[in-house]
C-alpha positions as CSV (number, residue, x, y, z in Angstrom):
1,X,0.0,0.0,0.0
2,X,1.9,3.5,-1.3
3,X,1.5,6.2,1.2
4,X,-0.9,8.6,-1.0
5,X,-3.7,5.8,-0.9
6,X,-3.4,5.3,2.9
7,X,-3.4,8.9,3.7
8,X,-6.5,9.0,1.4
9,X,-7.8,6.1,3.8
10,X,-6.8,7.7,6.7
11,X,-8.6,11.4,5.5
12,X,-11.8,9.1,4.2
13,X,-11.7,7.2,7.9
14,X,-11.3,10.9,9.9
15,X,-14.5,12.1,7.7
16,X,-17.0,8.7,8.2
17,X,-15.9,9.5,12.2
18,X,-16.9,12.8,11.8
19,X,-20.5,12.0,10.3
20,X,-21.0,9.3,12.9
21,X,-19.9,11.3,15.0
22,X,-23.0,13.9,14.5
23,X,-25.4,11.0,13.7
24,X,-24.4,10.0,17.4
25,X,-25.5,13.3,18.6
26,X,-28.7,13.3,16.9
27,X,-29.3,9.4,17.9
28,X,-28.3,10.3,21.7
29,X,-31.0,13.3,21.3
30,X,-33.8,10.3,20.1
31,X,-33.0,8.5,22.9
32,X,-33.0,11.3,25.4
33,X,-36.3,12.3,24.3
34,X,-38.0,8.8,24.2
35,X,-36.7,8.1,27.8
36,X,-38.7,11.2,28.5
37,X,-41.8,10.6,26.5
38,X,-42.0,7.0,28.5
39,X,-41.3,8.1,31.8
40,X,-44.1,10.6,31.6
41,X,-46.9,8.2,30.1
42,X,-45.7,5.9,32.5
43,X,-46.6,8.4,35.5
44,X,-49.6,9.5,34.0
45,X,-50.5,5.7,34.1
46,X,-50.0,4.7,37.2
47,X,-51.4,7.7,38.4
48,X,-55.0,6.8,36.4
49,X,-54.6,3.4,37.5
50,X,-54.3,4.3,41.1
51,X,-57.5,6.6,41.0
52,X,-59.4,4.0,39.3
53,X,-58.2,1.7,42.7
54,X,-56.0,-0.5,41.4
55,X,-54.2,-2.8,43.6
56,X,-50.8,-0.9,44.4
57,X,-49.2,-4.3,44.0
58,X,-50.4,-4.6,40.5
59,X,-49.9,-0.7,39.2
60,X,-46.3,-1.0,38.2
61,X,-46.7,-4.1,36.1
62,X,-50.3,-3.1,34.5
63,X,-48.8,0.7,33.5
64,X,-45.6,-0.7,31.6
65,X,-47.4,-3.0,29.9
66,X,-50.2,-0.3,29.0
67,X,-47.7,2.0,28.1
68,X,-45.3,-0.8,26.1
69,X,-45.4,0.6,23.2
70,X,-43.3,4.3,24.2
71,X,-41.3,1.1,26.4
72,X,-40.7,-0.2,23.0
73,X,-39.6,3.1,21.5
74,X,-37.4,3.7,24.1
75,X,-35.7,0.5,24.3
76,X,-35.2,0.9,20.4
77,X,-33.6,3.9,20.5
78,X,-31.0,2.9,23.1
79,X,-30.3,0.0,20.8
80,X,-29.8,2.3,18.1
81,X,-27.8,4.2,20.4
82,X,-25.5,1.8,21.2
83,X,-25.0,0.4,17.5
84,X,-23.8,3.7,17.0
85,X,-21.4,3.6,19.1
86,X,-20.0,0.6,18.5
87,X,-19.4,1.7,14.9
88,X,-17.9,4.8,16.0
89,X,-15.2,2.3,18.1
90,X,-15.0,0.5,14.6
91,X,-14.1,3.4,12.7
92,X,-11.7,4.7,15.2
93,X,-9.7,1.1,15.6
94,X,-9.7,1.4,11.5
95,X,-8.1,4.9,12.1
96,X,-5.8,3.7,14.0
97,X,-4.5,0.9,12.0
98,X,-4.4,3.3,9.2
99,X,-1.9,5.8,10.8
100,X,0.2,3.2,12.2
101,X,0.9,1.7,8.8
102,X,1.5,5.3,7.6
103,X,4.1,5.5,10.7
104,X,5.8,2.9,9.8
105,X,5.6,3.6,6.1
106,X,7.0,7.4,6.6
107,X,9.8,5.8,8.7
108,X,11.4,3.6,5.7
């Protein structure tokens, strides 16, 4: 591999990291706001369910499962969260194998 083509690699590498790095952001920002979103429908459940008399044993159980669907949401977006950064590690570790071999290519 000549050095022009890896520091090409390295410079294509540095911009994927860069546009993960701001599709993490907006991902984190998803996530943020569905944690939200759930947490309140989940009070606001529990809270019916409790003026309605529900068992307090059973009101925890009975609102995440009548609320499962901003669960869902929320459990998907930390997924996607977490994908993310995992390819962000990927991309860095490729980085990083790029500049070492341009290391030891600019020392010979």
């Amino acid at each position: 591999m000549e050095i022009a083509q890896v520091t090409q690699e390295v410079y294509t590498a540095s911009k994927r990291l860069e546009k993960a790095a701001n599709e993490l952001y907006k991902l984190g920002e998803a996530k943020a706001s569905s944690e939200q979103v759930y947490r309140v429908k989940l009070a606001q459940e529990m809270l019916k369910l409790k003026t309605e008399g529900m068992a307090v044993g059973m009101i925890s159980d009975v609102s995440k499962g009548n609320v499962g669907d901003y669960l869902f949401k929320r459990d998907y977006d930390e997924v996607r969260f977490k994908a993310a950064l995992e390819s962000v590690d990927a991309i860095k570790s490729q980085l990083s194998a790029l500049q070492s071999i341009l290391r030891y290519q600019s020392d010979f």
